[in-house]
N, CA, C and O atoms as CSV, one atom per row, in Angstrom:
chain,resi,resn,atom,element,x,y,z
A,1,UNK,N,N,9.140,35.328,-40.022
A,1,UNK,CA,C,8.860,35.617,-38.635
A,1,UNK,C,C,7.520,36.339,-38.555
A,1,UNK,O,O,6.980,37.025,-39.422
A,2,UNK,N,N,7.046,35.999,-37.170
A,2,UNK,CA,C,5.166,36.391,-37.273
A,2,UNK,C,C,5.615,37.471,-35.847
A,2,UNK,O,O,6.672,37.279,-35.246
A,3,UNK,N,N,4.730,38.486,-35.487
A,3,UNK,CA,C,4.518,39.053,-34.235
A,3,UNK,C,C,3.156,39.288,-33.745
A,3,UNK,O,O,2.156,39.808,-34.242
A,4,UNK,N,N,3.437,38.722,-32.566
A,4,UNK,CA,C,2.133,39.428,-31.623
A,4,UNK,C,C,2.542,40.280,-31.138
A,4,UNK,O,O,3.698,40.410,-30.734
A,5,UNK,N,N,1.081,41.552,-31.042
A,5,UNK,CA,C,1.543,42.807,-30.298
A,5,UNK,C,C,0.864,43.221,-29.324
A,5,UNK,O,O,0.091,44.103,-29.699
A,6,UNK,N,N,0.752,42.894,-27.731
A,6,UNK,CA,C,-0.402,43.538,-27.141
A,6,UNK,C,C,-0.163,45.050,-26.876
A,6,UNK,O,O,0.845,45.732,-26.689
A,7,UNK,N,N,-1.406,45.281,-26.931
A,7,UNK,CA,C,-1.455,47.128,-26.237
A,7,UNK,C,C,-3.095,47.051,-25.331
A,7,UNK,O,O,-4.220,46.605,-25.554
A,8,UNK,N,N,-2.424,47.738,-24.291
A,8,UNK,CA,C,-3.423,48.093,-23.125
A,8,UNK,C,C,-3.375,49.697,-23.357
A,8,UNK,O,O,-2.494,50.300,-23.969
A,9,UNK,N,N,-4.379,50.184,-22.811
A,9,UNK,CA,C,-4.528,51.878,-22.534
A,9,UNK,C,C,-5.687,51.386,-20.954
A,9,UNK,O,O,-6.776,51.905,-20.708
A,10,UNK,N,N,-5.235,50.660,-20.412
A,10,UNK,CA,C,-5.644,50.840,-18.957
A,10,UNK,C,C,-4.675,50.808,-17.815
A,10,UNK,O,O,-3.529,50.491,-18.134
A,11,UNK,N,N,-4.945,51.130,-16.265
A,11,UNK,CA,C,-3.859,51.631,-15.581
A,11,UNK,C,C,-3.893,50.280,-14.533
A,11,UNK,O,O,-3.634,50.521,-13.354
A,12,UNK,N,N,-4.091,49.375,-14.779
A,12,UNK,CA,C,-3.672,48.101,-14.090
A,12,UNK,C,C,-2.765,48.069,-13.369
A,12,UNK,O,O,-1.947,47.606,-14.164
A,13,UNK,N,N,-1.992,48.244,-12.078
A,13,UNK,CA,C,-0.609,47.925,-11.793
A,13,UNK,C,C,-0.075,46.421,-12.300
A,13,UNK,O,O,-0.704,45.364,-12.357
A,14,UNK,N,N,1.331,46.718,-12.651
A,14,UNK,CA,C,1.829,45.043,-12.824
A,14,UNK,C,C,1.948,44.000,-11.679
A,14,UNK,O,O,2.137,42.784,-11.677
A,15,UNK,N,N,1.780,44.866,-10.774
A,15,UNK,CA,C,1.764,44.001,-9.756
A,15,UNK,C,C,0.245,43.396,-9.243
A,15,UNK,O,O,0.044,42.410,-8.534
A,16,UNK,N,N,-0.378,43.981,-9.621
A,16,UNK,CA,C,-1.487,42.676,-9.882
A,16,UNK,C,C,-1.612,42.234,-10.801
A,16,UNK,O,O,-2.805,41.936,-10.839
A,17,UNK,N,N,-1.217,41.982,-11.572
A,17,UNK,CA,C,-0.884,41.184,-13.022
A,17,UNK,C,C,0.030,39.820,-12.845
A,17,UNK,O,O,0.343,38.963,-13.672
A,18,UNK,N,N,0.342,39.960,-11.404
A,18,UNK,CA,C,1.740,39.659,-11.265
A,18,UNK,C,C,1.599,38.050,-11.508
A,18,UNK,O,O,2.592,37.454,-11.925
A,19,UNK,N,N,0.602,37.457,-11.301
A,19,UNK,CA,C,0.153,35.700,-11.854
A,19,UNK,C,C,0.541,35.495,-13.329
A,19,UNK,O,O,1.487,34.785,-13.673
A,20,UNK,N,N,-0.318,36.218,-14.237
A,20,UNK,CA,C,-0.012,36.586,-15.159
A,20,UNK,C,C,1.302,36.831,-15.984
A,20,UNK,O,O,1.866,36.253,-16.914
A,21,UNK,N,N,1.505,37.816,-15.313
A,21,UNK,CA,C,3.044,37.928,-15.877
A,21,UNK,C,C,4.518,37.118,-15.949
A,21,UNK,O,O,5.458,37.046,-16.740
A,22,UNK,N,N,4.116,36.504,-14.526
A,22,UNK,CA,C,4.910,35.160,-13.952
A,22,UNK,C,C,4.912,33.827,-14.763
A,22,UNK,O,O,5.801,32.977,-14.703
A,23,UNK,N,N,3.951,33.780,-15.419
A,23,UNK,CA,C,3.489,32.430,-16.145
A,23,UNK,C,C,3.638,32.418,-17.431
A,23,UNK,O,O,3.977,31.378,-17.996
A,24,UNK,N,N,3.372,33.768,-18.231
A,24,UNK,CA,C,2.547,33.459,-19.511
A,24,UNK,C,C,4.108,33.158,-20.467
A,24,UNK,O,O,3.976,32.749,-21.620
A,25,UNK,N,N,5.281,33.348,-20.004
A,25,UNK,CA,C,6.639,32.797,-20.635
A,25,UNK,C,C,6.619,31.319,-20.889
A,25,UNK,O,O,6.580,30.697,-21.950
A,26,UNK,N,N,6.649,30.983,-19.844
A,26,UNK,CA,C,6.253,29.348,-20.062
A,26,UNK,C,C,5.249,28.888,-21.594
A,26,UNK,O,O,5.425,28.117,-22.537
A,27,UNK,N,N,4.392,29.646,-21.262
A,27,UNK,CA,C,3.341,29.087,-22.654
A,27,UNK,C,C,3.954,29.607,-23.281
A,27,UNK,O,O,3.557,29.122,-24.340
A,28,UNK,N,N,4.729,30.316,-23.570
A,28,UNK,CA,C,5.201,30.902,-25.118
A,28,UNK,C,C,6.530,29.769,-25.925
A,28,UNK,O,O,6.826,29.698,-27.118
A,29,UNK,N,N,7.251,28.814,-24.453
A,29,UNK,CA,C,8.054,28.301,-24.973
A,29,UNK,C,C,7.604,27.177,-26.154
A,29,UNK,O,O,7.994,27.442,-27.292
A,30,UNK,N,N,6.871,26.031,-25.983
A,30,UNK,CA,C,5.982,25.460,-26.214
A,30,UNK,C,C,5.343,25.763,-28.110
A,30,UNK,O,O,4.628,24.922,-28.654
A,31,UNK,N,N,5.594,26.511,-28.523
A,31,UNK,CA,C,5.401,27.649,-29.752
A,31,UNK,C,C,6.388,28.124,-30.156
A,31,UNK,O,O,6.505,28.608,-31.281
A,32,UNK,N,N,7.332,28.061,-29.242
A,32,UNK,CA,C,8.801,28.909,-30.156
A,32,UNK,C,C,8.696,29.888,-29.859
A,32,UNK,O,O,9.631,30.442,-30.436
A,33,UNK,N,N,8.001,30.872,-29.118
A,33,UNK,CA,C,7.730,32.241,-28.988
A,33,UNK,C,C,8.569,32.643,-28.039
A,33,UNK,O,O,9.009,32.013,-27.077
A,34,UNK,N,N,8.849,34.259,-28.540
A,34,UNK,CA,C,10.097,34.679,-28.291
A,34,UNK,C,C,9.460,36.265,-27.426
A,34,UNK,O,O,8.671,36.980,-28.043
A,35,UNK,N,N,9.949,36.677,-25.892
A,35,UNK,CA,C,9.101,38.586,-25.668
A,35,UNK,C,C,10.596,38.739,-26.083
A,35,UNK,O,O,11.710,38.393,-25.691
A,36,UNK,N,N,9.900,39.580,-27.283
A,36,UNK,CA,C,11.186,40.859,-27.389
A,36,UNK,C,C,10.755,41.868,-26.480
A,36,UNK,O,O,11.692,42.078,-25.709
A,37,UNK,N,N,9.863,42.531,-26.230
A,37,UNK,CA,C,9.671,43.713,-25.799
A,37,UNK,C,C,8.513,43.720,-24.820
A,37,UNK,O,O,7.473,43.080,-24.978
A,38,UNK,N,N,8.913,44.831,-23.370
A,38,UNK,CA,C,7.598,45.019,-22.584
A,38,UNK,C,C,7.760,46.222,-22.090
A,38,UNK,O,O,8.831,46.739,-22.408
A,39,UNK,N,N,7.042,46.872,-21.395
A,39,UNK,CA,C,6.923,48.111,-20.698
A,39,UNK,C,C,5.827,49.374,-21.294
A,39,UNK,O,O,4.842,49.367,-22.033
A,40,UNK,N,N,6.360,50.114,-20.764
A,40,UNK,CA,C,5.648,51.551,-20.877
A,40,UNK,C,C,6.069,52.556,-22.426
A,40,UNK,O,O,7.200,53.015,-22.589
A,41,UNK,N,N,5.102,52.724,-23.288
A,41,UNK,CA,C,5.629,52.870,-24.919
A,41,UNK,C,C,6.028,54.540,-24.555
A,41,UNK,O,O,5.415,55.222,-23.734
A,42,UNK,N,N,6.968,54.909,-25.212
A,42,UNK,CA,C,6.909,56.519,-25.182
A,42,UNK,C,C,5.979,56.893,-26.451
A,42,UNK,O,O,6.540,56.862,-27.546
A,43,UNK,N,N,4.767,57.203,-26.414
A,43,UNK,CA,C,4.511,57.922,-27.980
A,43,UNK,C,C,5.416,58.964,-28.388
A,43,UNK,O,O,5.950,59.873,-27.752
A,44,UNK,N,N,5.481,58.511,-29.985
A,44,UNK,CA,C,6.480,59.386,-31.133
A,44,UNK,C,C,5.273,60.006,-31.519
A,44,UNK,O,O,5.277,61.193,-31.193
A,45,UNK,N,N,3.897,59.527,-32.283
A,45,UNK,CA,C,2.891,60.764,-32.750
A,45,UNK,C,C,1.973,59.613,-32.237
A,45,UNK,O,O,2.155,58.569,-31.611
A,46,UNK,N,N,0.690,60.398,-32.886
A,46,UNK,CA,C,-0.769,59.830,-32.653
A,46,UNK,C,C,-1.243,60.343,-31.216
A,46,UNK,O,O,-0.673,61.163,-30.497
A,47,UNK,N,N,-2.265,59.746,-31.016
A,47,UNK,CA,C,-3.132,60.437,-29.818
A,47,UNK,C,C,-3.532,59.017,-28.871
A,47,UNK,O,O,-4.401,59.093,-28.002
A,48,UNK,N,N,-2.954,58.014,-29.090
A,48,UNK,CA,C,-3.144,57.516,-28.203
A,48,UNK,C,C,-2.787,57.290,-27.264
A,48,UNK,O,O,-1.595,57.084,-27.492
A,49,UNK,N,N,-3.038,57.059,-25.543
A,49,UNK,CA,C,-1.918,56.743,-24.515
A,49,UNK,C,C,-1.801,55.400,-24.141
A,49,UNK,O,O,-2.652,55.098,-23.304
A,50,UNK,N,N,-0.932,54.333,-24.511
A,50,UNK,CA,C,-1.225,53.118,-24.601
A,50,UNK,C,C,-0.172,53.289,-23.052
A,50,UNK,O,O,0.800,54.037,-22.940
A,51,UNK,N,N,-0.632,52.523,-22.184
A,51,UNK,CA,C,0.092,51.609,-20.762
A,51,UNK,C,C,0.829,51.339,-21.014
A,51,UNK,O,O,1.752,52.136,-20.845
A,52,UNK,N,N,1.154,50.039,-21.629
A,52,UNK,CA,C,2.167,48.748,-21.912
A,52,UNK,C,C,1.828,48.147,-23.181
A,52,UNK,O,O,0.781,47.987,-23.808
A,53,UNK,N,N,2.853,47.909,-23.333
A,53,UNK,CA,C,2.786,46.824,-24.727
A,53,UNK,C,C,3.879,46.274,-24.898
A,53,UNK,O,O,4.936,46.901,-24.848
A,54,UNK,N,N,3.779,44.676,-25.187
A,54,UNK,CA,C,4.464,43.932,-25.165
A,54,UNK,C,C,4.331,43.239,-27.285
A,54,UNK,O,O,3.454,43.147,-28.143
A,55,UNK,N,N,5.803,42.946,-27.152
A,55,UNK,CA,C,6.173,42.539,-28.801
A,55,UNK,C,C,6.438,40.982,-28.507
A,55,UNK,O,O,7.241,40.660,-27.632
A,56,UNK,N,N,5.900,40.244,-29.091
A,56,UNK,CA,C,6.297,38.663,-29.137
A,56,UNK,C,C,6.427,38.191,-30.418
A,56,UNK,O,O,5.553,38.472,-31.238
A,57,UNK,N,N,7.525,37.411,-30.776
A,57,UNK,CA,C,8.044,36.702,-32.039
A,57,UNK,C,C,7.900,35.034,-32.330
A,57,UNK,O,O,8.545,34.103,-31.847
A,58,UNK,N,N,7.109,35.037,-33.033
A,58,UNK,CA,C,7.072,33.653,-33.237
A,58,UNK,C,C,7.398,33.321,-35.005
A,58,UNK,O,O,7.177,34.203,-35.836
A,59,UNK,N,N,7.865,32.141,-35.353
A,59,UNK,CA,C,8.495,31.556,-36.191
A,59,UNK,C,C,7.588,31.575,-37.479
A,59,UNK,O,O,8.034,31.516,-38.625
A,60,UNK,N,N,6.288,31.663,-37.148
A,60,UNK,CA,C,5.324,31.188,-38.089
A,60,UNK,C,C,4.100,32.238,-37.366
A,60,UNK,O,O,4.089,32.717,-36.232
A,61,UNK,N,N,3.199,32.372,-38.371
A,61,UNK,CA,C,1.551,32.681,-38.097
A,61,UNK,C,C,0.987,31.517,-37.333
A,61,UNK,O,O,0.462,31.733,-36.241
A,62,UNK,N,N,1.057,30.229,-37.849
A,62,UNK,CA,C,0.148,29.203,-37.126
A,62,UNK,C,C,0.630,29.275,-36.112
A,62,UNK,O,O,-0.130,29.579,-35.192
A,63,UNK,N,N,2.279,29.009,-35.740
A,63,UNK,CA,C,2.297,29.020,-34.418
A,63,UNK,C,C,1.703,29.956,-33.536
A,63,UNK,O,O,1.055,29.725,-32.515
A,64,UNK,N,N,2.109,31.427,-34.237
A,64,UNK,CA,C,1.533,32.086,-33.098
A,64,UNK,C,C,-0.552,32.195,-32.603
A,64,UNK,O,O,-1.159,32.566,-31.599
A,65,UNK,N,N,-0.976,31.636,-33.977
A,65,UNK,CA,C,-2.234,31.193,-33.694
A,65,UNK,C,C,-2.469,30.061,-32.544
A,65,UNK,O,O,-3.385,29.800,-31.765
A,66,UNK,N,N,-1.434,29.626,-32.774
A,66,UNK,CA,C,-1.349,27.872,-31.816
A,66,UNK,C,C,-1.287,28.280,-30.136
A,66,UNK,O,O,-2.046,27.968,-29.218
A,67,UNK,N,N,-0.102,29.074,-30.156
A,67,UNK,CA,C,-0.281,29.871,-28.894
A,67,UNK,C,C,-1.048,30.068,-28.192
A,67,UNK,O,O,-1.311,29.484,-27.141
A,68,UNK,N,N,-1.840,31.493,-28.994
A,68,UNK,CA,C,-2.832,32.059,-28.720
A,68,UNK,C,C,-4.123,31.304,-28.215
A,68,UNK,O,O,-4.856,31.681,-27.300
A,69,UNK,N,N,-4.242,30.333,-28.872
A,69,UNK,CA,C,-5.776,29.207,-28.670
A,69,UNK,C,C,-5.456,28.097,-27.809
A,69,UNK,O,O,-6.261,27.183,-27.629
A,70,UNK,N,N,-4.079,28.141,-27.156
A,70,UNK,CA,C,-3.590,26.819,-26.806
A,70,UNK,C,C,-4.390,26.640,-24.674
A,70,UNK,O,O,-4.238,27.565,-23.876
A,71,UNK,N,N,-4.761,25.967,-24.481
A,71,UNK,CA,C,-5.325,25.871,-23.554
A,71,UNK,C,C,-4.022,26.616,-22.579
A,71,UNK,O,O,-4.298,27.808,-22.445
A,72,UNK,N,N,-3.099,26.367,-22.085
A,72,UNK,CA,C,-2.384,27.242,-21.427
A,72,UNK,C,C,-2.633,28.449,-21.279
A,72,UNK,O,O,-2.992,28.903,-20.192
A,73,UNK,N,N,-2.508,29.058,-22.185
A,73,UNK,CA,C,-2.292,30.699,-22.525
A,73,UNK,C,C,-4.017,31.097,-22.491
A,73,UNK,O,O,-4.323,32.127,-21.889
A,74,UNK,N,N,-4.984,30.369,-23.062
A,74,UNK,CA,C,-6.741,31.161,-22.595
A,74,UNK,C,C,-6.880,31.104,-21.336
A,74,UNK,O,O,-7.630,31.928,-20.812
A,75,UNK,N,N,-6.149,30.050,-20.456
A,75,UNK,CA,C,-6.439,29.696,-18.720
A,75,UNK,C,C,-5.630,31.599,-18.652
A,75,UNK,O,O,-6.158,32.614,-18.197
A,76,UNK,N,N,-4.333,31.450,-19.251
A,76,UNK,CA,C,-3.826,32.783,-18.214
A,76,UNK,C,C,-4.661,34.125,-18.914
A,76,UNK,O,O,-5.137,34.918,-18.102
A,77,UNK,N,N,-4.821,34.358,-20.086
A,77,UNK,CA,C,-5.466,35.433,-20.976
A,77,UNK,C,C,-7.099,35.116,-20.148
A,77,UNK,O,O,-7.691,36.138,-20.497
A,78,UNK,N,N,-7.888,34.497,-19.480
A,78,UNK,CA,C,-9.026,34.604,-18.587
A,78,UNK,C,C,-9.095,35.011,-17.517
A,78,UNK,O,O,-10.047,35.557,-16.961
A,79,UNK,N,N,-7.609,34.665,-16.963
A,79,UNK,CA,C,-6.957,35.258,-15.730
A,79,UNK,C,C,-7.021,37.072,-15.575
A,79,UNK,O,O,-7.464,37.809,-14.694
A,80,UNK,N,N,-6.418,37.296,-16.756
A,80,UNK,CA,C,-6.165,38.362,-16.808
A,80,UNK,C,C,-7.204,39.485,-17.500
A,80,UNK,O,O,-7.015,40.702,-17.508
A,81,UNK,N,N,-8.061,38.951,-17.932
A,81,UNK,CA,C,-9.230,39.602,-18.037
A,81,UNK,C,C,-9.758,39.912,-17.169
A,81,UNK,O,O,-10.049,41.098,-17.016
A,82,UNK,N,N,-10.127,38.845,-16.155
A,82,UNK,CA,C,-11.030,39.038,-14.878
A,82,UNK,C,C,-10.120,39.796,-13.769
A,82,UNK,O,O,-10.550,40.195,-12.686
A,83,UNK,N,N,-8.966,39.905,-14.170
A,83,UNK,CA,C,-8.484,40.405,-13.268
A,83,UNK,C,C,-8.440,42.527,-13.686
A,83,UNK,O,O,-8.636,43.520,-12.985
A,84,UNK,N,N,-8.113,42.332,-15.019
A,84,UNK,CA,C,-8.669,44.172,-15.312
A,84,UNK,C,C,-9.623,44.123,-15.402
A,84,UNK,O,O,-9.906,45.311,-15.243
A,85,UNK,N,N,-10.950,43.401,-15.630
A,85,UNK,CA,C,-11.939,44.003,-15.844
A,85,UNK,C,C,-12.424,44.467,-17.732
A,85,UNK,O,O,-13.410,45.091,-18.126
A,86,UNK,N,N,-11.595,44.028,-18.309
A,86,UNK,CA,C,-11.867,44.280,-19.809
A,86,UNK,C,C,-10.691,43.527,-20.652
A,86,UNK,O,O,-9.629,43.560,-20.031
A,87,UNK,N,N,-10.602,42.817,-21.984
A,87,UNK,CA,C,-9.509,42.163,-22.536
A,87,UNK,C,C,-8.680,43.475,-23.202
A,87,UNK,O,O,-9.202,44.577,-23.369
A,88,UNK,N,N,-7.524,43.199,-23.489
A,88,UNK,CA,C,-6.746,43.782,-24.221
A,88,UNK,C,C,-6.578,43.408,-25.542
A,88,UNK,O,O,-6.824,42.271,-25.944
A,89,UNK,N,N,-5.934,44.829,-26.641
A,89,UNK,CA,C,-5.348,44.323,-28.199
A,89,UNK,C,C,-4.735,43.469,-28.257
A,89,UNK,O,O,-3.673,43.389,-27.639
A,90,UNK,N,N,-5.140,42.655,-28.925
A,90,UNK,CA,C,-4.328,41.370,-29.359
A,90,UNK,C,C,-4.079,41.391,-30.717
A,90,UNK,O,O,-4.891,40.856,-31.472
A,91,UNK,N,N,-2.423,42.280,-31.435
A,91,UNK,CA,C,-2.710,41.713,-32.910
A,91,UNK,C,C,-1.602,40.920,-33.426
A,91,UNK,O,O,-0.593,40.866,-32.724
A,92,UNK,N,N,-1.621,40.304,-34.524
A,92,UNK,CA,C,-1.105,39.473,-35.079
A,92,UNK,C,C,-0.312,39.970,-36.709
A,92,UNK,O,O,-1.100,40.006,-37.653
A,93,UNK,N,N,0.871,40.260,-36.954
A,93,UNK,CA,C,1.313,40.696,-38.185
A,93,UNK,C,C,2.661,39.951,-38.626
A,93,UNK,O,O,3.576,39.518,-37.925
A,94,UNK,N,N,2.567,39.946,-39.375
A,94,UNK,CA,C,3.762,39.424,-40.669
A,94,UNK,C,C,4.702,39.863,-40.750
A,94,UNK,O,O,4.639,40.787,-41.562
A,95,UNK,N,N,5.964,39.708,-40.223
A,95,UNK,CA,C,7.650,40.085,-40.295
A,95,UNK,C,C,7.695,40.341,-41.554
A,95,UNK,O,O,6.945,39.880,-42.415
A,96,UNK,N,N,8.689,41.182,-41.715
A,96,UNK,CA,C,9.480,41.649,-43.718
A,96,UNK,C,C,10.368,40.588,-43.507
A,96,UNK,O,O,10.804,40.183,-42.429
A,97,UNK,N,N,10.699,39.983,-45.156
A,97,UNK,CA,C,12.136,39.269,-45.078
A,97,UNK,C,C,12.932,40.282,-44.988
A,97,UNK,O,O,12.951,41.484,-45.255
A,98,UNK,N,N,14.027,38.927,-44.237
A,98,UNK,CA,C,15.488,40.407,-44.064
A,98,UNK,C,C,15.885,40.773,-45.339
A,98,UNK,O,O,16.746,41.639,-45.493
């Protein structure tokens, strides 16, 4: 299993996101991709104040590369740039076997 992880540290409401947010499930089916997780992070340590961050599971690395580059998902990830004003973390890591 592969994960994408976004993290924002900007104060966007979701409700202008709300195109965005409405859609970008759809492209994930398409890939196998799975949101485990969204909302507001509580920090445990560190100094950062991250907004939101969302956890997505996909089956494989390529897929979730496939995703990521797949014309669907850059139409909504352009969307949503222009719509904050700056892109967000986008990372990509490697599940443990169980």
């Amino acid at each position: 299993m592969h994960y994408v992880l976004f993290v924002r540290t900007d104060t966007t409401p979701d409700a202008d996101l709300g195109h965005y947010l409405a859609n970008v499930g759809a492209t994930l089916a398409e890939h196998e991709g799975r949101l485990l997780a969204f909302g507001a992070p509580e920090r445990l340590e560190g100094g950062v104040d991250y907004t939101r961050m969302a956890l997505v599971a996909f089956p494989s690395a390529d897929a979730a590369r496939a995703w990521y580059a797949s014309d669907a998902y850059q139409e909504l990830a352009g969307w949503r740039v222009e719509t904050m004003g700056h892109p967000v973390d986008v990372n990509l890591v490697a599940g443990l076997a169980a």
